[in-house]
N, C-alpha and C positions, 0 to 999 in steps of 0.2 A: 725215518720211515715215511713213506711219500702216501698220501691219501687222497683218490681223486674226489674231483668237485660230484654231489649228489644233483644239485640243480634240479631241487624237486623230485625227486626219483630216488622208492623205497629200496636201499639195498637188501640181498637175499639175507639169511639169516646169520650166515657163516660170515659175514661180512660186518653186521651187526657185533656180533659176539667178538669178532673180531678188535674194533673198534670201541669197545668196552674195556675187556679185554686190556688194550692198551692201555687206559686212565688209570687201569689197575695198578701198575709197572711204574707207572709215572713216579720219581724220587727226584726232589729238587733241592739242593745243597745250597740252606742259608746260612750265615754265619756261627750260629750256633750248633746244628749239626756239623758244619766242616771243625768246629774247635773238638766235636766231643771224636771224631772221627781222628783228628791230630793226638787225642790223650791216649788212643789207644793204640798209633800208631808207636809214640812213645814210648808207653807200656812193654810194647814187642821190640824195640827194639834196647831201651835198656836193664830187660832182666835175665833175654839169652845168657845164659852162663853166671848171673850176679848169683852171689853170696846169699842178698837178699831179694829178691824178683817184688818187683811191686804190686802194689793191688788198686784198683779201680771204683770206685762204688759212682755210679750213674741212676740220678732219679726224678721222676718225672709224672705226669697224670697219665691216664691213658690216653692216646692219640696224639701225644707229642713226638711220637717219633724214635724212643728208643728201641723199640724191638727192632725196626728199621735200619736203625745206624747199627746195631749189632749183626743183623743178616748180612748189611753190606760188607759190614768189614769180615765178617767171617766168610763171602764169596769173592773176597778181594784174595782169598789165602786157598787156593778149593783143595781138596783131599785129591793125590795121584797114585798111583801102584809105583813103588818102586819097587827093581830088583836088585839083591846084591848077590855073593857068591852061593852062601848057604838058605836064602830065606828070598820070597817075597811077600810084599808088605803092603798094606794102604799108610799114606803118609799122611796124618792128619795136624796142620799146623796150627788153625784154629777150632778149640771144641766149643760148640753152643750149646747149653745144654738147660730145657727149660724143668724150672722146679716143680715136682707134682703140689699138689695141694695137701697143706696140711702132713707135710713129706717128714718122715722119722730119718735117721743116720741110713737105716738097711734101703729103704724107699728110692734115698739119693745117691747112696754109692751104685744102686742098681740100675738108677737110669743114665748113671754117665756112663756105666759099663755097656749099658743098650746102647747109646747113640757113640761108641767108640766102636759099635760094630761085635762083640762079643754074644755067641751064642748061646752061653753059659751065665748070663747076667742077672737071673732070678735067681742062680746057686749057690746057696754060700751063706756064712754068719755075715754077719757086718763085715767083722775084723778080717774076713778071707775076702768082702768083695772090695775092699778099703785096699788090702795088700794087694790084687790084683789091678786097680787104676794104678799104681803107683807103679807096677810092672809094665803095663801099655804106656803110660806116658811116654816113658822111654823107649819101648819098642817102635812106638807109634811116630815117635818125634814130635810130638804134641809141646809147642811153646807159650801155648794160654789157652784156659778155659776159662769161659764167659757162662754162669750161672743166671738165666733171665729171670723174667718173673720173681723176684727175691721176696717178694710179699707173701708168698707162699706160706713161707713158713712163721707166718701166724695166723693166729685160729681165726678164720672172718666169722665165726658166729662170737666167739668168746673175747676176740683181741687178744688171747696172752698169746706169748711167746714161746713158740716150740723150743724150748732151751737146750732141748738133746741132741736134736737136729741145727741149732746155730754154734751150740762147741762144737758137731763136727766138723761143720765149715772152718771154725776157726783153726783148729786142729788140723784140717787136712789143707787148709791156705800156707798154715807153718811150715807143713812138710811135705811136700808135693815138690818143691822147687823152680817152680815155675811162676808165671805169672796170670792170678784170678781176678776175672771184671767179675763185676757185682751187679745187677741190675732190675731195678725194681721202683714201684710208687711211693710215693713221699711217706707213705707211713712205714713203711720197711726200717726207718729210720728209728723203730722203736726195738730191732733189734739188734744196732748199735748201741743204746740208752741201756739195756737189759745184759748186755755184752763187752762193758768196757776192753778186754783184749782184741777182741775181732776190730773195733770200733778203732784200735790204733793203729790195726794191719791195714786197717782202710782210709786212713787221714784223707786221703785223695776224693772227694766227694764231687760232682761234677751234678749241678742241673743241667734237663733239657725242660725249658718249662715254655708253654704257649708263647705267640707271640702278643708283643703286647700294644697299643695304641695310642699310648696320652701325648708323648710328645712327637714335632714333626718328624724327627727321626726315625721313632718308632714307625708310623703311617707310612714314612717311605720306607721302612724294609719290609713289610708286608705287603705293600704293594709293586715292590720288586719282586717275591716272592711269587705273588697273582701273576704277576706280567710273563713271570717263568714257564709257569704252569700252562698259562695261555699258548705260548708259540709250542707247547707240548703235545697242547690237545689233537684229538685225528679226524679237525675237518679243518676246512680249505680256508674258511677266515677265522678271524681272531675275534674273540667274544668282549674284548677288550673289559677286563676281567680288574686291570689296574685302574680305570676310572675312576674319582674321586667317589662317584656316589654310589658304584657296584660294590667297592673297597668295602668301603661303609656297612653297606650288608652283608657284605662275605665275612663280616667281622664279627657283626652282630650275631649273627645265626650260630658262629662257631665259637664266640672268646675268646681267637686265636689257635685254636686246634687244627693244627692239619689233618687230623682225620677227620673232621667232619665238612671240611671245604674239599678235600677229593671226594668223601661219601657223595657228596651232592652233586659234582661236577663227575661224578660216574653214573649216577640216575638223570642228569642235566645229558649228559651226551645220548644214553640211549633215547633218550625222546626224542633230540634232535633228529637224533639218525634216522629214526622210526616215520619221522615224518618229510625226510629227504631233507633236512635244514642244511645248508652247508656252515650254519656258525651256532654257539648255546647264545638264546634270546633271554631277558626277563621271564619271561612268558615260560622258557623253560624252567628255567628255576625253581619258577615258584608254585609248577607241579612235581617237581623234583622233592622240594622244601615237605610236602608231603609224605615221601616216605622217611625221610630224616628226620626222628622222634629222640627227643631226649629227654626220660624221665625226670632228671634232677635238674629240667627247665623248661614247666609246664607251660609256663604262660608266656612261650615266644611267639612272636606274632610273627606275619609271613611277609617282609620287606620288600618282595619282589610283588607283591600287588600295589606298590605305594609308590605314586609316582614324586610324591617331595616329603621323602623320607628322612626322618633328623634322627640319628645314632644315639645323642646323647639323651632326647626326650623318650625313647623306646626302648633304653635301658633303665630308666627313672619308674617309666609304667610297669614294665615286668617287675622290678623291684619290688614299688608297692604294692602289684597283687598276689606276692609272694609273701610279703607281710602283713597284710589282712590277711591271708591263707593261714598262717602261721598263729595269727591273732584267733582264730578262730578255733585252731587245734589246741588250740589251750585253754580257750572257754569251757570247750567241752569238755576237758581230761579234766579241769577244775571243777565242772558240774559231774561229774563222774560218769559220763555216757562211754560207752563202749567204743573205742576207737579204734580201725585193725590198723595195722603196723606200716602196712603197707596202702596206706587212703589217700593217696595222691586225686585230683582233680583231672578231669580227663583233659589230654594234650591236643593242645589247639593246632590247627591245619593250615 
């Protein structure tokens, strides 16, 4: 997609949004995402017809990219209308189907009968809407269903483990005959610990985990990564993004999360745009870096005002005043002052 030059001149709004818009879209295929994208290729292609149809578990933090790699690979497969003599039909090869929160067996069997298209998908026992997925699979031609969000199904106020709601999965992974991804955050992993059966239908366990920075190897895949991103963006130069000392802070600000280096580089382009730039500046950034707040990392500092910026001494500072923060919250709780739950320090700009 071709984006002319601004050369100082604010475009209209449509234009704007447009060019937003696009960063949105943006999916850059690193080595890691293309390995989790091969397993599930895999997946589909050897449990058509098996005896035994494999199973998938993929897990990750937020912003790593798994819901991503799973939207992709489920628009790599799209749903068509077929007709045959007696019937037409939607063809759906792959189902995505995200867990409700805190989901019982009836909760779950109801929302893969909703997103299969079924009008009747709130009706029913369990055990009649259990018997009717197993009916559409086949009707449907459905050759894997992808379960996201798998953290669901434990309680985030209490931690346990919905156990009613994890035999069904296990239950319905054994007899369904197909083949089910699993997808969810590292703690999900507790209800494999809770679930020894499930936990062998799923041997197959796959991280996508941030990327990471210590060795040079590392540095350059990430900054392959930037450099991709870069020739994606929709202005006319390059922000040159893979630089040793932008790298740096792209890194910092994120941990390696790709969603928080698009987050920014999509608040980074609208200002550009806003102000006719034809490339993202520091200067963008680091009003960008602004609206890019992350509670559980109050005290990051804004590297894009920092003209000789050192990665490793500005992970060492956040550190330790995350541990005098913490030295503090336990002073108190020991002197017995009232502490609320939620008393995080207010996040720096």
């Amino acid at each position: 997609m071709e984006f002319e030059r601004l050369e100082g001149k604010v475009p209209d709004l449509k234009e704007l949004k447009r060019r937003v818009e696009h960063v949105k879209k943006i999916i850059v295929h690193h080595p890691k995402y293309d390995n989790l994208l091969e397993e599930m290729e895999m997946i589909l292609d050897l449990s058509e017809g098996s005896v035994s149809p494999d199973g998938l578990f993929i897990f990750g933090p937020t912003g790593a990219g798994k819901t991503t790699v799973t939207k992709e690979f489920t628009a790599k497969y799209p749903r068509e209308i077929k007709v045959t003599d007696d019937r037409e039909y939607t063809h759906i090869p792959i189902l995505r189907v995200v867990v409700p929160p805190k989901a019982t067996p009836r909760m779950l069997a109801s929302k893969v009968l909703e997103d299969m298209g079924d009008p009747f998908s709130h009706k029913g026992s369990e055990s009649e809407l259990t018997s009717r997925i197993h009916f559409f699979v086949k009707e449907l031609g459905i050759k894997v269903i992808i379960f996201d969000e798998f953290q669901h199904l434990i309680d985030a106020d209490t931690e346990y483990v919905l156990a009613t709601a994890s035999n069904w999965v296990k239950t319905f992974t054994e007899e369904i005959g197909i083949a089910v991804i699993l997808c969810g955050m590292p703690e999900s992993v507790k209800i494999f610990i809770s679930n020894p059966q499930l936990d062998r239908r799923f041997c197959n366990k796959v991280a996508l985990e941030p990327f990471a920075y210590g060795t040079v190897e590392e540095i350059l895949t990430f900054r392959v990564f930037l450099q991709k991103i870069d020739t994606l963006l929709p202005l006319a130069e390059l922000a040159n993004l893979a630089h040793p000392r932008i790298a740096d802070k792209l890194y910092y600000i994120s941990n390696g999360v790709p969603f928080y280096v698009m987050k920014l580089l999509e608040y980074a382009t609208y200002i550009a745009v806003k102000t006719g730039s034809d490339n993202i500046t520091e200067s963008h950034l680091a009003k960008a870096l602004m609206k890019v707040k992350q509670v559980a990392r109050p005290f990051v500092g804004n590297p894009f005002n920092e003209p000789h910026f050192d990665l490793e001494a500005a992970l060492k500072t956040e550190e330790d005043a995350m541990n005098k923060y913490k030295e503090k919250l336990m002073i108190k709780r020991k002197k017995g002052k009232r502490v609320q739950k939620n008393n995080m320090p207010v996040l720096n700009s």
